[in-house]
C-alpha positions as CSV (number, residue, x, y, z in Angstrom):
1,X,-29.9,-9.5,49.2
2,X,-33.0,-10.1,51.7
3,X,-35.4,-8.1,51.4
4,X,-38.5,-7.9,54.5
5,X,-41.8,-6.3,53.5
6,X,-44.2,-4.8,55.3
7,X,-47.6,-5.8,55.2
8,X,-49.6,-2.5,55.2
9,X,-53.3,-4.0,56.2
10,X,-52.4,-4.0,59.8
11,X,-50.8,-1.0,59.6
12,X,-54.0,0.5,57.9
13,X,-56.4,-1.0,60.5
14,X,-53.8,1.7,63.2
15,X,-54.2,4.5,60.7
16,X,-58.1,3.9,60.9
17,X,-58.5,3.4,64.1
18,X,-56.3,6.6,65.4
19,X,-57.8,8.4,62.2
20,X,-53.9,9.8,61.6
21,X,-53.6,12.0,58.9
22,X,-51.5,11.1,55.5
23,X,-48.4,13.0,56.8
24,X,-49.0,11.3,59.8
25,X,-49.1,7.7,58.3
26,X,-45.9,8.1,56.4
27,X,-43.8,10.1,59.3
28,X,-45.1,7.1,61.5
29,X,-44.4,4.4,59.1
30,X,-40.9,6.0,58.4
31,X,-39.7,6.2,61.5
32,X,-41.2,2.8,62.3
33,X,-39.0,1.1,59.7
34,X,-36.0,2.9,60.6
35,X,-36.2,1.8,64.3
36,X,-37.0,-1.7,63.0
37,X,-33.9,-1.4,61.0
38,X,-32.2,-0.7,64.1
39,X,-33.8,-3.4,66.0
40,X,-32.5,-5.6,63.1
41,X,-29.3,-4.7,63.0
42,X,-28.4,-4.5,66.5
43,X,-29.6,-8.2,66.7
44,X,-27.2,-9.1,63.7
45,X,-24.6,-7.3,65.3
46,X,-24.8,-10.1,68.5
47,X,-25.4,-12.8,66.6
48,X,-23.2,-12.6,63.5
49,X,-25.7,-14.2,61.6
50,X,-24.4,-17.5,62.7
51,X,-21.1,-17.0,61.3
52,X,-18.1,-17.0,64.3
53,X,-15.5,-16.5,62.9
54,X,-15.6,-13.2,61.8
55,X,-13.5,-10.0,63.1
56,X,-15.7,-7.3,63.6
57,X,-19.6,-7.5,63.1
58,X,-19.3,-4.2,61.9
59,X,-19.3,-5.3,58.3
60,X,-22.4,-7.2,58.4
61,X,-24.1,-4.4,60.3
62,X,-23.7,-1.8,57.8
63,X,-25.5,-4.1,55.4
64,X,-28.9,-3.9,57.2
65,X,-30.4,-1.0,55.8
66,X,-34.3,1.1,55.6
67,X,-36.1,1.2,52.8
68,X,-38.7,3.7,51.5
69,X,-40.4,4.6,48.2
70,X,-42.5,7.3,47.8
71,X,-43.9,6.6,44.6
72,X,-47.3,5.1,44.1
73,X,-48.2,2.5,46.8
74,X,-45.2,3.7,49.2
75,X,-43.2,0.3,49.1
76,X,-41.5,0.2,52.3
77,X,-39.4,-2.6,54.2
78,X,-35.9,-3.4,55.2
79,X,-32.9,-4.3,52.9
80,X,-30.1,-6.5,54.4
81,X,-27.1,-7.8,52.1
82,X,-26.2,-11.1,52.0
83,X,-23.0,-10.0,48.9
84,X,-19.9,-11.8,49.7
85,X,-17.6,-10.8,52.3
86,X,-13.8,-10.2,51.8
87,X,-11.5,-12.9,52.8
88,X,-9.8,-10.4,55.5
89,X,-12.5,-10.3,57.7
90,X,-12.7,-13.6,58.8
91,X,-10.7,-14.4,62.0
92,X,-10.0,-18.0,62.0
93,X,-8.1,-19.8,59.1
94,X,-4.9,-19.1,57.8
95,X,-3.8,-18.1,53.8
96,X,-1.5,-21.2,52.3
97,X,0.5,-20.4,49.1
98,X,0.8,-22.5,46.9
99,X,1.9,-22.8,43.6
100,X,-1.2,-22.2,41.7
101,X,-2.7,-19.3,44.0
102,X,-4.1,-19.1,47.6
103,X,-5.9,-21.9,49.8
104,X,-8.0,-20.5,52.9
105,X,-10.4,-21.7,54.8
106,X,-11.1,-25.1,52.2
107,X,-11.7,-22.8,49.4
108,X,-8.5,-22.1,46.9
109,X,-8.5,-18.8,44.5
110,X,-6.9,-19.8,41.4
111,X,-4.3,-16.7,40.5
112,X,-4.3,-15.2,43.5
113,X,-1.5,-13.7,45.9
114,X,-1.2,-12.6,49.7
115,X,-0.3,-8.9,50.1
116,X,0.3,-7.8,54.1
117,X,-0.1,-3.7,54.0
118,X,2.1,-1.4,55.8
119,X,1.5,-1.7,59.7
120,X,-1.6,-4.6,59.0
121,X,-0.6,-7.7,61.2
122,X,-2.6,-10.2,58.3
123,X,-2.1,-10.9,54.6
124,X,-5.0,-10.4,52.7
125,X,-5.6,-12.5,49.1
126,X,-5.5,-10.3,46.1
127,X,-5.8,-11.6,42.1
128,X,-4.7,-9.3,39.7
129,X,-8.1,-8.9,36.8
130,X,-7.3,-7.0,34.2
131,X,-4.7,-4.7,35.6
132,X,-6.5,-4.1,38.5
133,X,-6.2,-5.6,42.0
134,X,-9.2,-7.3,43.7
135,X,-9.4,-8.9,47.0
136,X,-11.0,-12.2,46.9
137,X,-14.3,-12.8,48.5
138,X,-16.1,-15.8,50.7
139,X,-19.7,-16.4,50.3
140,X,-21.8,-16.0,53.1
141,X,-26.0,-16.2,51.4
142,X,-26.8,-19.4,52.0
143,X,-25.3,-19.8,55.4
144,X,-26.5,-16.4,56.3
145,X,-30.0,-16.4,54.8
146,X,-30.6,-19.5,56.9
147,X,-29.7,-18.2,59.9
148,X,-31.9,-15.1,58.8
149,X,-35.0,-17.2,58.1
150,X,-34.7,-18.9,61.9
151,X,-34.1,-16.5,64.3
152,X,-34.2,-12.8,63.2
153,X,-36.9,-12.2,59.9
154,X,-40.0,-13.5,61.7
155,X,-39.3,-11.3,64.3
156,X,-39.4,-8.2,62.3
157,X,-43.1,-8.0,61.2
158,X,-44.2,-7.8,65.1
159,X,-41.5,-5.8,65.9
160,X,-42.2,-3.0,63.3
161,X,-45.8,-3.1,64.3
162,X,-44.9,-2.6,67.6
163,X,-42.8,0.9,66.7
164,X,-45.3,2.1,64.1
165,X,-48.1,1.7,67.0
166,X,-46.0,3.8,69.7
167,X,-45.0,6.3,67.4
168,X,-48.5,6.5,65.6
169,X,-50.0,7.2,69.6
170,X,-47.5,9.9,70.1
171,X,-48.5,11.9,67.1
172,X,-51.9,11.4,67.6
173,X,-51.7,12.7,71.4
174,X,-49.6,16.0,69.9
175,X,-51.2,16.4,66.8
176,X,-48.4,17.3,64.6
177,X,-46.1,15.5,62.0
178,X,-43.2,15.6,64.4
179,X,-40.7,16.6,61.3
180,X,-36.7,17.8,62.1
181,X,-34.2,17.2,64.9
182,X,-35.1,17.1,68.5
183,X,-38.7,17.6,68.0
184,X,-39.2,15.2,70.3
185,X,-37.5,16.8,72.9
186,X,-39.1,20.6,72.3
187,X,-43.0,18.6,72.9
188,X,-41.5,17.0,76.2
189,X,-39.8,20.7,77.3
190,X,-42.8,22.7,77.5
């Protein structure tokens, strides 16, 4: 797990300064994060955290995610999870039997077997645990967290300042909250 927090002074200076209301703030804030998220994940998405070999970056997009706690000091930032990803969805390297389990990519699961699904063009690496069948994993966090650290996390801070800003303007110009689907769209129609 990587977790980015936000650091709420500036954000408070913007509150301050545009004199936003509380329902304001937090509407602001939480849309501010989500877009961040966004921002986040669309630049994992290109960059596959510096892994290339993987089949779809859909996987490691799904694990960028918003947070937001409403209790107390509203602790807000962005999750992104750094778990282990499944030996399938990595492209390159191919599963070797042997007789003590599976070798792939320089790593060997003790125990384990390849099982190819109906209709799937590649093996995947199962163990049996305790009656129950479990696909091995690869670990990504260190190679992934570095990556992280260099080129995506300290652009985060600026860029959520950046949304929360914008957005924060826009309710101050309308005056409202902005709750609900296309609201939006309903200020820019009449």
């Amino acid at each position: 797990m990587f977790n980015i927090e936000v650091d709420h002074r500036h954000l408070d200076d913007i509150r301050k300064r545009l004199r936003l209301t509380e329902k304001q703030y937090r509407a602001s804030l939480k849309r501010a994060v989500k877009r961040t998220a966004g921002t986040a994940r669309a630049a994992i998405g290109k960059s596959k955290l510096g892994i290339s070999d993987l089949r779809r970056t859909t996987t490691l997009r799904k694990r960028v995610r918003p947070l937001f706690s409403e209790v107390g000091d509203m602790k807000t930032g962005i999750w992104i999870g750094l778990n282990d990803l499944w030996a399938s969805e990595f492209a390159a390297g191919r599963p070797k039997r042997t007789p003590t389990g599976v070798d792939f990519r320089g790593q060997h699961f003790q125990g384990a077997f390849l099982v190819r699904h109906a209709g799937a063009k590649r093996s995947r690496i199962y163990r049996n645990e305790n009656g129950k069948l479990v696909e091995m994993t690869i670990p990504i966090a260190e190679q992934a967290a570095d990556y992280l650290d260099r080129h995506i996390v300290p652009d985060l801070p600026a860029q959520l300042l950046h949304h929360f800003q914008s957005d924060s303007e826009f309710r101050k110009q309308i005056g409202a909250s902005l709750s609900g689907k296309g609201a939006r769209r309903k200020f820019y129609r009449t």
